[in-house]
C-alpha positions in Angstrom: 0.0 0.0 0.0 2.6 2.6 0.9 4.4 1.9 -2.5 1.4 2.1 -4.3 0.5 5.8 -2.2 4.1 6.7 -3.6 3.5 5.7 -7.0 0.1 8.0 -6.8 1.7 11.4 -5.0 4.0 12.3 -7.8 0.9 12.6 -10.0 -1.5 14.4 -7.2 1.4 17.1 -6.7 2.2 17.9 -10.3 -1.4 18.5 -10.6 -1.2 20.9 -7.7 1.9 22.2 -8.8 0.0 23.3 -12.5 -3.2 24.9 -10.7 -1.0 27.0 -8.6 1.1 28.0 -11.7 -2.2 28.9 -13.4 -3.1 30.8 -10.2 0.1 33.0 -10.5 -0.1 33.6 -14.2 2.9 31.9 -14.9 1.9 31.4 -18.5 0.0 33.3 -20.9 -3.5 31.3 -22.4 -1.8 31.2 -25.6 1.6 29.9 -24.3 -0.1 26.9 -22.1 -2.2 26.2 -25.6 1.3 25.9 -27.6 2.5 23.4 -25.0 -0.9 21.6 -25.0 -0.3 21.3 -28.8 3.0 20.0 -28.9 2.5 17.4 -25.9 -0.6 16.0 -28.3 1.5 16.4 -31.7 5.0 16.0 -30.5 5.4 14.1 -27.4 2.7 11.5 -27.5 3.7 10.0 -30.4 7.4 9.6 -29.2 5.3 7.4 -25.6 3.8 5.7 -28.2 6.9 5.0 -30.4 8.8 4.0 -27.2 5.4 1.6 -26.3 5.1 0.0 -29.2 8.6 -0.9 -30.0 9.1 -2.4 -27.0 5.9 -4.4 -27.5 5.8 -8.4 -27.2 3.3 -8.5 -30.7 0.7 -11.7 -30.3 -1.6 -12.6 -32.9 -4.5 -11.9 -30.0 -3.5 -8.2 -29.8 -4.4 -7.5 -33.5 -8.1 -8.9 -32.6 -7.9 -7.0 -29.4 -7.0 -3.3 -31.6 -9.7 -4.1 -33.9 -11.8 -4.6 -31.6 -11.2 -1.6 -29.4 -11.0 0.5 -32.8 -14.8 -1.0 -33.8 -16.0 0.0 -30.1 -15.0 3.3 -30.7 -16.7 3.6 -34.3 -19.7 2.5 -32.2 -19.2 5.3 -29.7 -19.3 7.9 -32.5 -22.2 7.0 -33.7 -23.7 6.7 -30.6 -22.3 10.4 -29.4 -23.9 11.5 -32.8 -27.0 10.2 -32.7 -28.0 12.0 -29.4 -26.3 15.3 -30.3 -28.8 15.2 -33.3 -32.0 13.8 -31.1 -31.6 16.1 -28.4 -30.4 19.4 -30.5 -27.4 20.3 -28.3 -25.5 23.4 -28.5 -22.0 21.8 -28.0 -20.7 21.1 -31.6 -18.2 18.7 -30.1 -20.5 16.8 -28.6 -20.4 13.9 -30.6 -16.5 13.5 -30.7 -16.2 13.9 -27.0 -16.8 10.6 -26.1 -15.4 8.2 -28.6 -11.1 9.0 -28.0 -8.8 7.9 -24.5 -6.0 9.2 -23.7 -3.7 6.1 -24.3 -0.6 8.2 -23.9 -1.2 11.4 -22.5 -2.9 9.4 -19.1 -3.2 5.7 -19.3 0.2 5.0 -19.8 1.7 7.3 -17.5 -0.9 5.8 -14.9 -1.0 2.3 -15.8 3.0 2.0 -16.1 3.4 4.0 -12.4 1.2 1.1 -10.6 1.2 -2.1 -12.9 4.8 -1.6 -14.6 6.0 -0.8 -17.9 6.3 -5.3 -18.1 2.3 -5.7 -17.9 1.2 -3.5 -20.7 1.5 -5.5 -23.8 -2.7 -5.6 -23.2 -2.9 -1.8 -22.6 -0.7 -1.3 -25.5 -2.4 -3.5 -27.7 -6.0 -2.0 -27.3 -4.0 1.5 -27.4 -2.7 0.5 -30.9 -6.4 0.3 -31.9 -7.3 3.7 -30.0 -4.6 5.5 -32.2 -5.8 3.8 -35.4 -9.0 5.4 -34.9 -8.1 8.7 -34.2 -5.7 9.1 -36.5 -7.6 7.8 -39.6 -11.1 8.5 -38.4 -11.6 11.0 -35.4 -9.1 13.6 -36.1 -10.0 13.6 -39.6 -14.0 14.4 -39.1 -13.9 16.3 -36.1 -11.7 18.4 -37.8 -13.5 18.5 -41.2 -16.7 19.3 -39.6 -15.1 21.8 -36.6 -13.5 23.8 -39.0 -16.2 23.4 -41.9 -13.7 21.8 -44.0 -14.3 19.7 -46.9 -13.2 16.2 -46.9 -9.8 15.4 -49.8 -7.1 13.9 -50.8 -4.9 15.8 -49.9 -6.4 16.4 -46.1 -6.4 12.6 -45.6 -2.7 12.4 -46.7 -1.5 15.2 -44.4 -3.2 13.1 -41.7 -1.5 10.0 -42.4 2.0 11.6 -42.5 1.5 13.7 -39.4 3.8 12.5 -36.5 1.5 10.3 -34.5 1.3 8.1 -37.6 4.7 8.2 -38.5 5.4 7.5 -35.3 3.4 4.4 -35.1 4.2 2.9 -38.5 7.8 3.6 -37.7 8.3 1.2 -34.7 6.1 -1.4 -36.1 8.2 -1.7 -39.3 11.3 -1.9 -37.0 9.7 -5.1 -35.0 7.9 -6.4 -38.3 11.7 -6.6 -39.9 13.1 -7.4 -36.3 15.4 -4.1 -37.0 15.5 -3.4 -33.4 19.0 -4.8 -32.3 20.8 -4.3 -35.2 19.3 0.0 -34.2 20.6 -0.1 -30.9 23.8 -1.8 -32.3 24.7 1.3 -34.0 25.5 4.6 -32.0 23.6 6.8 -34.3 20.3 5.2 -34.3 20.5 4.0 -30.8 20.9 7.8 -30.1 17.7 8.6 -31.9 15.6 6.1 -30.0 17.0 7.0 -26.9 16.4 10.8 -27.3 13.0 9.8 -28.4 12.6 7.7 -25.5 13.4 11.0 -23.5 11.7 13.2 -25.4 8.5 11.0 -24.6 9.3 11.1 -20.7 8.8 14.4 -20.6 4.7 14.1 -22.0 3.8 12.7 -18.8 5.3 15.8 -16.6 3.6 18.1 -18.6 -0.1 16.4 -19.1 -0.1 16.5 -15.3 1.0 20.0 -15.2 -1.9 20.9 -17.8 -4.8 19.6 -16.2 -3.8 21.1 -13.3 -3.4 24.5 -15.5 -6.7 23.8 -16.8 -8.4 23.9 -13.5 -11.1 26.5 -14.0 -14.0 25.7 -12.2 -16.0 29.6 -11.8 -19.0 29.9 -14.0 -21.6 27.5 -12.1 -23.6 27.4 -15.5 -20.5 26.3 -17.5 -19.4 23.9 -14.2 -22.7 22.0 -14.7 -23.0 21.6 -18.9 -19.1 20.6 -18.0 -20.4 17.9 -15.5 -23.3 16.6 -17.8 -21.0 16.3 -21.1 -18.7 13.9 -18.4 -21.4 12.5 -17.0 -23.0 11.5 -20.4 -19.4 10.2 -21.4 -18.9 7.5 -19.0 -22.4 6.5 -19.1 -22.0 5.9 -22.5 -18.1 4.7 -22.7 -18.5 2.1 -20.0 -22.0 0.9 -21.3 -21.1 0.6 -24.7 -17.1 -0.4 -23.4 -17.8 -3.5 -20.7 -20.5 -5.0 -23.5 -17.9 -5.3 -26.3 -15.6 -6.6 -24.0 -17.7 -9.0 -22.2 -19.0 -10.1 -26.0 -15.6 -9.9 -28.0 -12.7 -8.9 -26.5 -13.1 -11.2 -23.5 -12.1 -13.7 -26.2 -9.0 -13.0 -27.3 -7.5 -11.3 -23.7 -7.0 -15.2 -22.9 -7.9 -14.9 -19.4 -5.1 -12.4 -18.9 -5.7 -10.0 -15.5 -4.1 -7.7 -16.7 -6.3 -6.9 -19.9 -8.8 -6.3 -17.4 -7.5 -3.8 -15.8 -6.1 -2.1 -18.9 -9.0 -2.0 -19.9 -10.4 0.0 -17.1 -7.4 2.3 -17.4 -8.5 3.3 -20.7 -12.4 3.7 -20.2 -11.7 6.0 -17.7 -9.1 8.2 -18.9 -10.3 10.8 -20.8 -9.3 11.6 -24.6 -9.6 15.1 -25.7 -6.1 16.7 -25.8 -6.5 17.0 -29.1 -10.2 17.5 -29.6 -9.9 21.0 -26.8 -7.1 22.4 -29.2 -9.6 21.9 -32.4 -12.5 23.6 -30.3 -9.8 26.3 -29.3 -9.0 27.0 -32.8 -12.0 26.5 -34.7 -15.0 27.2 -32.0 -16.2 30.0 -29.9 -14.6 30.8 -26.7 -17.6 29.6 -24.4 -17.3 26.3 -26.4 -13.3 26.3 -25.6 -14.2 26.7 -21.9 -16.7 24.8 -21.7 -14.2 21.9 -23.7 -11.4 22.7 -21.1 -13.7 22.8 -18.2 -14.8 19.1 -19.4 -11.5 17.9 -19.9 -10.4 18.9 -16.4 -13.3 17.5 -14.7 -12.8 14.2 -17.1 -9.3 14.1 -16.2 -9.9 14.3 -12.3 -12.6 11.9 -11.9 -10.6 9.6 -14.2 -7.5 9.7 -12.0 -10.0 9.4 -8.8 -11.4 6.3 -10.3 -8.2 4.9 -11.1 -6.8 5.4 -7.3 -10.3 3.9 -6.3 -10.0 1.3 -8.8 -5.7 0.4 -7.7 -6.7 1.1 -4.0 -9.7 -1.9 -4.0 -7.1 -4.1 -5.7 -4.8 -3.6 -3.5 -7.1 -3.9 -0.5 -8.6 -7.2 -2.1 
């Protein structure tokens, strides 16, 4: 228990630490945006380069990203369906619920209590998470955000943005088993190391961001925050557990620690990415409202995690 308290404490105080930087005006909006930005389009993809070359790749994790990928499809259509029923304001409504944040929180998390040796079933499902948003929810939620028309050319750019090139990167390196003969050579090795460091640094600052983000004032804004996180999980863990229990169960094999992967990434929150669209292509009550949500998503994610480790540990 005390280990797992000092796993947990680092996180809690970098959290603390970014509200009371907000609270000083250490940064300006636009500066804390910039480093929102880059941790979403620079340093993630270097967590999940790291993650995925490291993986031990099973046939049953292909079924497993599939899977989780087909889930989230389901989730979309789901999150568009009642923003169309209901006529809600929010036009991010329908994208908020369908992305996790596989590197920006479950990793960090998972790897802190479980180790970085468990997570070839976090990993796996996280390889389906990223196929998803790279070729299908970035793509329409910034199409429709920004009011821009689907082509080509928009569709390429997605696919050679880093988070791709990341990902196809390492797994052409264990495909061809180019991995020792990398680190054999001191050039290469010192590119995957220095991306190794670059991704250690994601974790340090996503902490320090939700903690930045912290803006709980406007009750009106504090409760549409609340219902859009609400809705979310209602929907997520619904939708989640019943594809598990009917599919994925199937190929995790039994393994325990699929299971609780799979928590890990239900309740973790995925909208990094989605709250810098809103910022640049919405109204401001729409970006606070987004950043409010995220916030909110990202503490009663983290709660429900230490709930979630502290019963394990207990049982």
């Amino acid at each position: 228990m005390h280990s797992l308290v000092g796993n947990i404490m680092p996180i809690l105080f970098l959290i603390g630490l970014g509200s009371v930087l907000r609270r000083v005006q250490y940064f300006e909006e636009v500066a804390i945006q910039r480093v929102t930005n880059m941790v979403a389009n620079l340093l993630v993809p270097c967590v999940i380069f790291t993650t995925f070359l490291n993986l031990n790749i099973r046939p049953s994790h292909f079924w497993l990203a599939l899977s989780f990928a087909t889930m989230q499809c389901v989730l979309l259509a789901a999150g568009w369906i009642i923003y169309k029923a209901f006529h809600l304001k929010r036009r991010f409504f329908p994208f908020f619920h369908c992305a996790f944040a596989f590197g920006f929180m479950a990793i960090p998390l998972f790897s802190t209590v479980f180790g970085e040796e468990n997570m070839d079933s976090l990993v796996a499902i996280g390889l389906g998470q990223e196929v998803f948003v790279g070729l299908i929810f970035l793509t329409t939620a910034k199409f429709y955000l920004k009011n821009e028309k689907t082509s080509r050319a928009n569709v390429g750019r997605t696919l050679v943005s880093p988070l791709f090139v990341m990902i196809f990167l390492a797994l052409a390196i264990k495909f061809l088993d180019m991995k020792d003969v990398l680190l054999a050579n001191v050039i290469s090795r010192g590119c995957i190391d220095a991306i190794a460091k670059l991704g250690s640094v994601a974790s340090v600052l996503t902490m320090l961001i939700v903690g930045y983000r912290i803006r709980l004032t406007d009750r009106a804004q504090i409760r549409e925050s609340f219902t859009l996180v609400g809705v979310r999980y209602g929907l997520t863990f619904s939708i989640g557990y019943l594809f598990k229990f009917l599919i994925m169960d199937r190929f995790a094999g039994g393994d325990v620690y699929f299971d609780y992967a799979f928590f890990t990434m239900l309740s973790q929150h995925g909208s990094v990415v989605l709250t810098a669209f809103v910022g640049e292509y919405g109204s401001k009550e729409d970006m606070e409202i987004a950043s409010n949500a995220f916030v909110i998503n990202a503490l009663v994610g983290i709660a429900m995690y230490l709930v979630f480790v502290f019963r394990l540990s207990a049982a």
